[in-house]
Structure formats: C-alpha cells, structure tokens
C-alpha positions as CSV (number, residue, x, y, z in Angstrom):
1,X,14.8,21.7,1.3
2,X,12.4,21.4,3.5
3,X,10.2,17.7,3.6
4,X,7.3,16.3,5.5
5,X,6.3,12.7,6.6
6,X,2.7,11.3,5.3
7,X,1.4,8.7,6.4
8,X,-1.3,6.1,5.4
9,X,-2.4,3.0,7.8
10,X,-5.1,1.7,10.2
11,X,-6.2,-2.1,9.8
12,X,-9.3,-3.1,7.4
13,X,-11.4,-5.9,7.0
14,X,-10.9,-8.2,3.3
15,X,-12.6,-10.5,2.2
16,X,-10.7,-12.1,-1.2
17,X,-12.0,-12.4,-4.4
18,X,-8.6,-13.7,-6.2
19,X,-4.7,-13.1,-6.4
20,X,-5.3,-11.4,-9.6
21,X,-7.8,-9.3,-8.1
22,X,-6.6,-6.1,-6.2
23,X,-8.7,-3.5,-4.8
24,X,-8.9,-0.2,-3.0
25,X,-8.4,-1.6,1.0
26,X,-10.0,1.7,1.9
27,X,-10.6,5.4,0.6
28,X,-8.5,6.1,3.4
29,X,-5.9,4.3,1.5
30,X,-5.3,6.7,-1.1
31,X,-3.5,9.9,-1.8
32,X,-2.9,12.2,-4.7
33,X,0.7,13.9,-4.0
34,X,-0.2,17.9,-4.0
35,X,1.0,20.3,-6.5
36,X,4.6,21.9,-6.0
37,X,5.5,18.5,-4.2
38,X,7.1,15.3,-5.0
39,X,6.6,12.3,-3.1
40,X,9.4,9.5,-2.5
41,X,8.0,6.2,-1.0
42,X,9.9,5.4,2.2
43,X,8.4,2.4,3.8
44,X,6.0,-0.3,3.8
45,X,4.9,-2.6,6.8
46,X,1.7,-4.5,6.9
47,X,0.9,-8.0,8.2
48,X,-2.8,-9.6,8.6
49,X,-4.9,-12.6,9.8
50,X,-6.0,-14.3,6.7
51,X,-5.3,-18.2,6.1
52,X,-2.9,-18.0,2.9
53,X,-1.1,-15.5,1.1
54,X,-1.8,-12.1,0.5
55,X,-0.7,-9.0,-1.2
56,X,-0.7,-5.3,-1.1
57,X,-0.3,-3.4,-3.9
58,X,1.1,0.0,-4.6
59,X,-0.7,1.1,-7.6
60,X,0.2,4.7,-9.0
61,X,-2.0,6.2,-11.5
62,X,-3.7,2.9,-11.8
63,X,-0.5,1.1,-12.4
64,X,1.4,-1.6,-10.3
65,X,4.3,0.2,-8.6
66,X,5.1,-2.6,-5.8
67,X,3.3,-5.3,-4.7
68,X,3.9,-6.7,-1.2
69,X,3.0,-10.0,-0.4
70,X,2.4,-11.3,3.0
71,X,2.5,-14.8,4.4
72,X,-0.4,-16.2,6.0
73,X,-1.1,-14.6,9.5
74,X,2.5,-13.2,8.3
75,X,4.1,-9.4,8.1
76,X,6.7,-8.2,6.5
77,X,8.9,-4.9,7.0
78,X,10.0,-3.4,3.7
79,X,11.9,-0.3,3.7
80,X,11.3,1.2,-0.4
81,X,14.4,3.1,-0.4
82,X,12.6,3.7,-4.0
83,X,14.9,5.8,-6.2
84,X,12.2,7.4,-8.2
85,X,10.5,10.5,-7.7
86,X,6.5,10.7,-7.6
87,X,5.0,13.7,-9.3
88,X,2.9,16.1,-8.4
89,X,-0.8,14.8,-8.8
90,X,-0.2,11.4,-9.0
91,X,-2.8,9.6,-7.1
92,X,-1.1,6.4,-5.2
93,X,-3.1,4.0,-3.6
94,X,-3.0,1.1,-1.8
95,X,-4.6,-2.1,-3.0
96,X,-5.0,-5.8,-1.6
97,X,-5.6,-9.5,-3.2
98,X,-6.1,-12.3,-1.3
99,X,-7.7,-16.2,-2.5
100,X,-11.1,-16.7,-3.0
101,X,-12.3,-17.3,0.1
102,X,-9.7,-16.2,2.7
103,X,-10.8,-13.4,4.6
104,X,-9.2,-11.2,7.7
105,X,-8.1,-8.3,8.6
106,X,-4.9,-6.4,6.9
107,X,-2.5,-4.0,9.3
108,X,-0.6,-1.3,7.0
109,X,1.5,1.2,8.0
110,X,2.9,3.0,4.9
111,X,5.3,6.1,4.8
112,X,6.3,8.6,2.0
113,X,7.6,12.4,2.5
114,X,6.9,15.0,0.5
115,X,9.8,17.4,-0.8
C-alpha cells in the first residue's frame, strides 16, 4: 500500500478573541482528505510569540479532534500516533484560541499521510 506525506504549516499572525474561541489560522490551514484516500494524523508541532497560553485545534468536520495547547512564547512537539482512520472527504482544519488581548504570531508544522 502505497502512502503519501501532506503537509500543512507556515507561521500566521493571531490576534485572540478568547480560549473558547477557535478560528480558522489560515485557508491554508485546511484540507479535505480526497476520495479513494484515508488520512491518519501523524504529527503536530507549533510554538508562537504571544504572552499567555494558546491553543491549536484540530477540528474535523467541524468537530474538536485535538487541541494543542502551547505555553506562552512556548512549543510543543506532539507525535499523534492517532489510531483512527480519517475518511475520505473529511475536511480537517486547523484552528487557534488565544486570551483576549494576546496577540503574536503561531509556527505550525502539521503532518498526515494519505493511504
């Protein structure tokens, strides 16, 4: 069976609105797993410059898969190792929260492979 690596990352500006507030870090930050493939999450590092805590957010089909949270001016290395499968047309995407008034800029590197 043959897979192949996707990646999404780059580094984006936040500006927080609330720890109970996620959003869409970037359109770039999204992908809908084709059909014919599933997806397995691999890994997730990240790290930013804000002043408190932060999260990122795995959100699949609009619903919290992991959530990430980051220390402030603080990264973390997470490999998923995540057991389930992702089916085909799922849209995942990658969402962060931050406080009210704690902006920055947020470093992701996230990896899946398609089988």
């Amino acid at each position: 069976m043959l897979s192949t690596p996707q990646f999404l990352h780059g580094v984006f500006p936040f500006s927080g609105k609330g720890l109970d507030k996620p959003r869409l870090i970037d359109d770039s930050m999204a992908f809908t797993v084709p059909s014919g493939h599933l997806a397995q999450p691999l890994y997730f590092r990240g790290g930013h410059t804000g002043s408190s805590l932060v999260t990122v957010t795995l959100v699949r089909d609009g619903t919290t898969m992991r959530i990430f949270p980051m220390a402030a001016q603080g990264a973390v290395n997470i490999p998923l190792r995540v057991v389930e499968d992702v089916d085909p047309d799922t849209r995942l995407e990658l969402h962060v929260a931050a406080p009210k008034g704690c902006s920055g800029e947020v470093v992701i590197d996230f990896g899946l492979v398609l089988i």
